[in-house]
N, C-alpha and C positions, 0 to 999 in steps of 0.2 A: 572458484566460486561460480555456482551455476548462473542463469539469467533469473532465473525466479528468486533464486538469493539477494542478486543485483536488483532487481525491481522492488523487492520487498525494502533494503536498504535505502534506498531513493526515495521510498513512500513514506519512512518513516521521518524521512531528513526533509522532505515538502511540508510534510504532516508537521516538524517539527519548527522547520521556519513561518511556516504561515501564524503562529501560534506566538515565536517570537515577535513580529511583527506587529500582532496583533496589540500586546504587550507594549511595546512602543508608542503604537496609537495611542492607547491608553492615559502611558505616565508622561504623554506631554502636551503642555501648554499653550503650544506654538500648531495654531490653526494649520497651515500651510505643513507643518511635517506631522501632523495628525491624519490630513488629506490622501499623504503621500504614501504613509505606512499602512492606513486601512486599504491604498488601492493596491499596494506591492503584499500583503493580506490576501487578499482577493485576489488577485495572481497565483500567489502562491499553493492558494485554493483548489482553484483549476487545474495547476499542474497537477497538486496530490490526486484530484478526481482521476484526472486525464492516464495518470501511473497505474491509478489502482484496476481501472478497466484494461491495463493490458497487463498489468498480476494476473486478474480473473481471466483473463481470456486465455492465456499461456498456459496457465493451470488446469483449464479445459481441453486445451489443445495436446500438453505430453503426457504419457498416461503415467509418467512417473511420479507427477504431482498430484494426482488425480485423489478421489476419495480414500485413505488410508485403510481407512475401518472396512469399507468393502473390498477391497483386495486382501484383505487378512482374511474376512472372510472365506472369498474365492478359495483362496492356499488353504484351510481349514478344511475346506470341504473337499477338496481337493484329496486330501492325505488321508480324511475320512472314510473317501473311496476307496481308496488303494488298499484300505486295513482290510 
């Protein structure tokens, strides 16, 4: 599993807890763990923020994640030449 696989996996599992949590806040009645689940929420938040800028930045940085379509392109034009 590459790191942008692993980052992508972890964004979605932040993305997925904070969301839980959320949910929790929610359906309960009890002030004090409404408190506690909007603030572990909110955490959780930040972590997904915090993941998903080093997704994006990784992605920027190996050219093998990089724009698909334009490197298809490149290769196209590429072969284009050669004919």
């Amino acid at each position: 599993m590459t790191v942008v696989n692993k980052l992508e996996q972890a964004l979605a599992s932040a993305k997925g807890l904070a969301a839980d949590l959320k949910t929790f806040s929610l359906d309960t009645d009890d002030q004090q763990a409404k408190q506690m689940f909007n603030s572990l929420s909110s955490n959780a938040e930040n972590m997904a923020s915090m993941i998903e800028n080093r997704f994006n930045y990784v992605k920027t940085q190996e050219p093998q994640y990089g724009n698909n379509s334009q490197q298809k392109q490149n290769k196209q034009q590429n072969k284009n030449e050669l004919k």
